[in-house]
TORGUTI-936104 format. One record per residue: residue in one letter; x, y, z of N, C-alpha, C, CB in turn. Coordinates in pm, whole numbers. Glycine has a CB too. Layout:
  code     n.x     n.y     n.z    ca.x    ca.y    ca.z     c.x     c.y     c.z    cb.x    cb.y    cb.z
     A       X       Y       Z       X       Y       Z       X       Y       Z       X       Y       Z
...
END
This chain:
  code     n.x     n.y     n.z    ca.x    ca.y    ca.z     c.x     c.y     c.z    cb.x    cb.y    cb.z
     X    1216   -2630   -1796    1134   -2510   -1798    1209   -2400   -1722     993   -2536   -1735
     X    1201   -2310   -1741    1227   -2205   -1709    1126   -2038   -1696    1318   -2216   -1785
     X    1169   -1945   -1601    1055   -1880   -1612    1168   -1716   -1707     954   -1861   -1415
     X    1073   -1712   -1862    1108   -1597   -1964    1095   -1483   -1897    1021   -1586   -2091
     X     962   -1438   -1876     917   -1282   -1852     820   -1258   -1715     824   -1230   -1995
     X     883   -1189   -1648     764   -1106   -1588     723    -980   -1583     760   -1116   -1488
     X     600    -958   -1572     495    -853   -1617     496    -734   -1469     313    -947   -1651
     X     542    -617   -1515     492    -528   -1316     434    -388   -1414     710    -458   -1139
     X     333    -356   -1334     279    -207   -1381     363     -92   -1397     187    -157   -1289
     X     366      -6   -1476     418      77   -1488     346     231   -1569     514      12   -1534
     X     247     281   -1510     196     419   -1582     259     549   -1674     151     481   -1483
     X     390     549   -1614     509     663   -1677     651     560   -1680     540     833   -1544
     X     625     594   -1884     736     480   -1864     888     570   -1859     730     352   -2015
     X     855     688   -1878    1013     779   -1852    1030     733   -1689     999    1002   -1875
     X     972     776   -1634    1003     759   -1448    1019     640   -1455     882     796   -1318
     X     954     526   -1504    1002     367   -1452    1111     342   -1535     886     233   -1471
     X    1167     386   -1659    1304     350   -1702    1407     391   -1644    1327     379   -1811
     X    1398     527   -1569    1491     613   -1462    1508     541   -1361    1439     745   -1408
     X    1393     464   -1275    1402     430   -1171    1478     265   -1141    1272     456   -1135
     X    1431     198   -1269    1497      62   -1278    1617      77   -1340    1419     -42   -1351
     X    1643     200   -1441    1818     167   -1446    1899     229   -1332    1894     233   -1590
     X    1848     275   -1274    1915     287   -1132    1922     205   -1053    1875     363   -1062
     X    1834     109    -999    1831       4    -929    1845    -123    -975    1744       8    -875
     X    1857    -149   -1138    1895    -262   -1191    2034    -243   -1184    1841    -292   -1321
     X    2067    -130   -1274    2259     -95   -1315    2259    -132   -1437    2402    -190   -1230
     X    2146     -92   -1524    2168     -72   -1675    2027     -62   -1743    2256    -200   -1741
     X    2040      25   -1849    1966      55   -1903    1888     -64   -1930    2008     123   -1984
     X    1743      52   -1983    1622     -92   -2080    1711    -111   -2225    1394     -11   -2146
     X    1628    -292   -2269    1691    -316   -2383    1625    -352   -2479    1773    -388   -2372
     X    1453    -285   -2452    1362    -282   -2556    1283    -156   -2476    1274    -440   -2591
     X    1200     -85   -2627    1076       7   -2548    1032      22   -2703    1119     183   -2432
     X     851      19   -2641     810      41   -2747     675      95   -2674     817     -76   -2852
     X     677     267   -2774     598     360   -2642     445     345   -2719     665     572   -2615
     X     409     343   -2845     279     293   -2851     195     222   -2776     273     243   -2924
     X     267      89   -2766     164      10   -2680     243       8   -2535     129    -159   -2746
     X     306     101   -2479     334     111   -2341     400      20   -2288     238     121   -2273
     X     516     -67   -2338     590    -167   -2314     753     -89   -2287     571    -276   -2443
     X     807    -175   -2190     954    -126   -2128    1016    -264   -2096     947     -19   -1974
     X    1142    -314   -2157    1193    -417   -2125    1297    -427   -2044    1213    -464   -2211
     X    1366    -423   -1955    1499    -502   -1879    1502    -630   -1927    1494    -516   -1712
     X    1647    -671   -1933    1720    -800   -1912    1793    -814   -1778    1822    -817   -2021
     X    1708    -913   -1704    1759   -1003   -1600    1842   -1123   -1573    1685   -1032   -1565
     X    1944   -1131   -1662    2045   -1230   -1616    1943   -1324   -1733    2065   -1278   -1411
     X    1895   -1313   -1853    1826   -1413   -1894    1665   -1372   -1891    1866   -1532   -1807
     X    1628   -1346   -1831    1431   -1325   -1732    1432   -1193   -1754    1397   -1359   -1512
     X    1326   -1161   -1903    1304   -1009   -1899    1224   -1014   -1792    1239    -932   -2025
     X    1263    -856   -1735    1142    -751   -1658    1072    -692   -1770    1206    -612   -1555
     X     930    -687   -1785     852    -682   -1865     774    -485   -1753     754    -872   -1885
     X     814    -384   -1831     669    -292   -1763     637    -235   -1849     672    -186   -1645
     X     491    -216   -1815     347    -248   -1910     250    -164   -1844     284    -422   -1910
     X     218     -65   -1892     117      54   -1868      -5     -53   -1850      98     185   -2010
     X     -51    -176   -1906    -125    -254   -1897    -169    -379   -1791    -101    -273   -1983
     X     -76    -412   -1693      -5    -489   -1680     -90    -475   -1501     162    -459   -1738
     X    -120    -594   -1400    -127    -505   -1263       5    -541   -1179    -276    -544   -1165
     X     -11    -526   -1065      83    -490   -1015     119    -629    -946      62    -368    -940
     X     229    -662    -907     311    -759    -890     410    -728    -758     381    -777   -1021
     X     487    -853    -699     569    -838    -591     638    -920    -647     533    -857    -454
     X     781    -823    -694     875    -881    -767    1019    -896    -665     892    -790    -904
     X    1085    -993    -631    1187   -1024    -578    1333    -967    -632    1173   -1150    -578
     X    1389    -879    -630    1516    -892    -749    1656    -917    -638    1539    -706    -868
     X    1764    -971    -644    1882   -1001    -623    1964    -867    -574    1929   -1067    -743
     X    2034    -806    -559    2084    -718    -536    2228    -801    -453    1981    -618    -470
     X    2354    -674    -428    2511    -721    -416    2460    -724    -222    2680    -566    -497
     X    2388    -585    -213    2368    -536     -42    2262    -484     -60    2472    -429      41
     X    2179    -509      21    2043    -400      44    2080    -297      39    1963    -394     163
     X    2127    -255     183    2208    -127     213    2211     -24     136    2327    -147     226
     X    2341     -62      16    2417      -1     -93    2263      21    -186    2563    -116    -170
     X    2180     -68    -211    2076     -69    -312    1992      36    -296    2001    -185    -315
     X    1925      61    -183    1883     127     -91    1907     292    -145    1956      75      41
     X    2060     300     -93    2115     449    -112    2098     473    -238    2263     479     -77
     X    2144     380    -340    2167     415    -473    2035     465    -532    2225     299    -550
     X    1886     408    -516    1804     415    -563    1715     508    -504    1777     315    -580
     X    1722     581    -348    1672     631    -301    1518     625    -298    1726     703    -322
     X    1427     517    -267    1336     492    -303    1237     496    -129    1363     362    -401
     X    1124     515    -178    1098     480     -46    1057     388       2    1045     533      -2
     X    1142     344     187    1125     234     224    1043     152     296    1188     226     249
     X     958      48     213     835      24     325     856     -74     399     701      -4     276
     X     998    -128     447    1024    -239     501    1212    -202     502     950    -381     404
     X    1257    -216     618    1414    -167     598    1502    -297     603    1469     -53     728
     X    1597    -304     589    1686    -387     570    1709    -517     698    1801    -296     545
     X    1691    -633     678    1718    -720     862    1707    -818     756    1581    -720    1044
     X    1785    -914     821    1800   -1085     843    1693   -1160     832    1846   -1129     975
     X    1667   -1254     721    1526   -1355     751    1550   -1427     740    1415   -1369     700
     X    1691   -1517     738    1699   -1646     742    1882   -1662     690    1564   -1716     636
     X    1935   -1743     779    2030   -1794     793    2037   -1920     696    2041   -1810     922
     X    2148   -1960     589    2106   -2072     556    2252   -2180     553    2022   -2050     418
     X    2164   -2289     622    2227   -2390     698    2255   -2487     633    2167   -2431     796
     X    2138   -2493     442    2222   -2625     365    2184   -2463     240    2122   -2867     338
     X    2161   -2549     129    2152   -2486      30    2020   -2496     -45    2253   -2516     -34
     X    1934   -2530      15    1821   -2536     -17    1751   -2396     -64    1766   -2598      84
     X    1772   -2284     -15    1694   -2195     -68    1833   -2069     -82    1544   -2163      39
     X    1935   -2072     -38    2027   -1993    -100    2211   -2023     -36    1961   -1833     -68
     X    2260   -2004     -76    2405   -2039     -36    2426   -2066      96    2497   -1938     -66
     X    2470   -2140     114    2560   -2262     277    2604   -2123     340    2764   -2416     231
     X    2558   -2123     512    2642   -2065     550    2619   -1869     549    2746   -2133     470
     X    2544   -1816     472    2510   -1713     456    2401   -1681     517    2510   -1694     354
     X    2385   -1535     548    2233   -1473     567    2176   -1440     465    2218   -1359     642
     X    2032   -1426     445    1958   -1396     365    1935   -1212     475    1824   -1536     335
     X    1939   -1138     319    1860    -979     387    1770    -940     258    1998    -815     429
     X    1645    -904     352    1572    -858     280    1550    -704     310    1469    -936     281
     X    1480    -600     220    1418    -483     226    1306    -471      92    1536    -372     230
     X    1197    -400     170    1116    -344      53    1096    -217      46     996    -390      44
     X    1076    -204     -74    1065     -83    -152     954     -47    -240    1164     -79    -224
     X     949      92    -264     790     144    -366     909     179    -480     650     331    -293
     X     877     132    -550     929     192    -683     797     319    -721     944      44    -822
     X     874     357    -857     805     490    -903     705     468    -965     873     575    -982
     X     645     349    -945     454     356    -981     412     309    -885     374     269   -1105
     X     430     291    -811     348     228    -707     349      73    -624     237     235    -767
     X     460       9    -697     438     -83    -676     529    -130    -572     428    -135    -776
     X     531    -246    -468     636    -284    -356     711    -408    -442     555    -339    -188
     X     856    -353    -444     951    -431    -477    1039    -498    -354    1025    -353    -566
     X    1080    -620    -359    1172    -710    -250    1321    -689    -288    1137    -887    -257
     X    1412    -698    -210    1532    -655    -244    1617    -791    -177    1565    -493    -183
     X    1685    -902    -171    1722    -985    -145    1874    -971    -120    1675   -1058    -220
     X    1983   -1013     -71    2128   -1019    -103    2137   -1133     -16    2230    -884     -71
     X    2220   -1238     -42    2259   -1317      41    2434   -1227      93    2253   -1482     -41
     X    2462   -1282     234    2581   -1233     259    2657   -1324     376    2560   -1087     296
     X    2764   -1276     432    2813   -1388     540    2779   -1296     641    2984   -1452     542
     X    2716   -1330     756    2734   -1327     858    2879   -1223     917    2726   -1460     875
END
């Protein structure tokens, strides 16, 4: 099993296609503006946004917070720090820090920003 799609709100889908190909690093690769649908491809796992849809706390990967941060200029409801060191590989690479930051994207919603890195 695997997880296909997830669903996050989105009211203006011009501002949320602006705002996620900026902070993804590539355009959507479906839209269909009748029924208010906007697709990303995630490595495999569409991002699904959906004028329909409620709102969600979506995790995405990123290279550096930091860098993610600047690029997207979003505002920050949680800034960039350390939550966990990891010591096997159980929840992300040997040996690395985990950094998190959150963010409001352009509907409203709080997005997680993750990077593993070395120390």
């Amino acid at each position: 099993m695997r997880l296909v799609q997830v669903a996050q709100r989105a009211i203006d889908l011009d501002r949320a296609e602006d705002f996620y190909a900026r902070l993804i690093g590539m355009r959507s690769i479906a839209r269909f503006d009748e029924a208010g649908l906007l697709f990303f491809d995630l490595a495999g796992t569409r991002l699904l946004l959906d004028r329909n849809a409620p709102s969600t706390l979506v995790y995405l990967q990123v290279d550096n917070v930091h860098e993610a941060l600047e690029r997207v200029g979003a505002e920050v409801v949680s800034p960039p720090h350390v939550i966990f060191h990891h010591d096997d590989d159980a929840l992300g690479p040997v040996g690395y820090d985990e950094w998190q930051a959150f963010i409001r994207d352009s509907e409203g919603n709080t997005i997680g920003l993750i990077a593993f890195q070395r120390p």
